[in-house]
N, C-alpha and C positions, 0 to 999 in steps of 0.2 A: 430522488437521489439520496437525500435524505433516508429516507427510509433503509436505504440498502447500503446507506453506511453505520447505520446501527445494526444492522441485521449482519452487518459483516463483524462489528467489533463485540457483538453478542456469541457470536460462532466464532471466531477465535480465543474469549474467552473459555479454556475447558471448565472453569466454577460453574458456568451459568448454562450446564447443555440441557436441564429442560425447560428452560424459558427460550431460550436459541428454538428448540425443537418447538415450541410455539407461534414464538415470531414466525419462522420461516413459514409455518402453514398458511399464518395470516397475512402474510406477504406474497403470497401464491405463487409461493419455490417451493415444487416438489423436494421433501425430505432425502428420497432417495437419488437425487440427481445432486443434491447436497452433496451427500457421501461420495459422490464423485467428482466431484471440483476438488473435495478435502484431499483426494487422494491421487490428484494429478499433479505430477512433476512441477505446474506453474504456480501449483497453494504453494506445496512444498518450498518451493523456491523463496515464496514472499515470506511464510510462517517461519522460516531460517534465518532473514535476516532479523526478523520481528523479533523475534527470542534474542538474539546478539545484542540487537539495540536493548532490550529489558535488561537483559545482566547486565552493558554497559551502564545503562541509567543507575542501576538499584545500586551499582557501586558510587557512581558519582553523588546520588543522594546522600550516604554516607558521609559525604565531605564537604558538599555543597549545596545551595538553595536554588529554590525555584530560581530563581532569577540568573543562575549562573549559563553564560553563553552554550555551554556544550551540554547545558539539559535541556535548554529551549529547544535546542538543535537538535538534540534525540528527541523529543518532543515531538517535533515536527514533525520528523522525516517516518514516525511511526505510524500518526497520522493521514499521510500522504498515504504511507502503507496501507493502513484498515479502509481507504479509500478504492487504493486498486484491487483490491480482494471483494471488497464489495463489488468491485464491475466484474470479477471474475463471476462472481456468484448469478451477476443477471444475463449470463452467454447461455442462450438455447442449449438444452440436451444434444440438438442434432447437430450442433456446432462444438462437442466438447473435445470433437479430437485438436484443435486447436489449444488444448491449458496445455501446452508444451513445456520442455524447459528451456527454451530458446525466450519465449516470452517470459516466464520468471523472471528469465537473467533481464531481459531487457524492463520489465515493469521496477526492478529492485534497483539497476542504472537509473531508470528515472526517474527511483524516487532520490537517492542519491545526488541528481544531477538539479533537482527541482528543487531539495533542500540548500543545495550549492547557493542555486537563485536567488531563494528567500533569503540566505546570510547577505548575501550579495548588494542587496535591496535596503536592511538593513542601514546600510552606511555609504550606498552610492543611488545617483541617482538614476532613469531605465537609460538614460544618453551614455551615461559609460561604457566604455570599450569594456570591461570586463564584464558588466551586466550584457550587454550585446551578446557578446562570445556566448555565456552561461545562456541565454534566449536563443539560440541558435543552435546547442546542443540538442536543446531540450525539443525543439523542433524536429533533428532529426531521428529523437531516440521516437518521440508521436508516431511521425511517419513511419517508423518500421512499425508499430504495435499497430498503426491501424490497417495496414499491408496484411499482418497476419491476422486480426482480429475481422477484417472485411466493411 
């Protein structure tokens, strides 16, 4: 897993596409089924938020420090991001008609919802009624992606 969360946040970065194009051979992802994940409605979906969250950050760095709660929190939930893209990247070729945009929306809700959790966590303990609820979301946003994922 590891491995294909570097392989995912090498391939989203565009500086780094011939070492991207490396890793991925050595990671035995076909290149050209690459290009196809890139160019399905569910990258699209993830690589939209991902870019929001960047501008959001690069402005907040401007005014604030690492340490400040709402860069930790774009931090994170970017994170969470270059995670789901990387799972995007290990779904079979003969599975790719599932990188929908329905899954997008639903991977970028949970990262969303999972980031929620993590603030959540932060300052309460998992017995909270609020941390419950946030656990409970995130459960049902899983079940739909693994519904469509199989």
């Amino acid at each position: 897993m590891l491995r294909a969360i570097l392989l995912a946040t090498l391939i989203l970065g565009s500086h780094m596409a011939v070492s991207a194009q490396k890793v991925k051979t050595e990671a035995g992802i076909r290149p050209d089924f690459v290009v196809h994940v890139r160019s399905s409605p569910a990258w699209a979906e993830i690589l939209l938020r991902r870019t929001e969250l960047e501008a959001d950050l690069e402005s907040l760095i401007l005014e604030y420090t690492e340490d400040f709660p709402k860069v930790k929190e774009s931090r994170y939930e970017l994170e969470v991001l270059n995670k789901y893209a990387a799972t995007l990247l290990l779904i079979k070729p003969a599975e790719s008609s599932k990188l929908t945009l329905a899954l997008g929306k639903l991977l970028v809700r949970k990262a969303d919802i999972e980031t929620d959790l993590w603030k959540l966590q932060q300052s309460y303990a998992d017995g909270h009624p609020d941390v419950k609820r946030a656990k409970r979301r995130l459960e049902i946003y899983e079940k739909a992606i693994k519904e469509i994922l199989g």
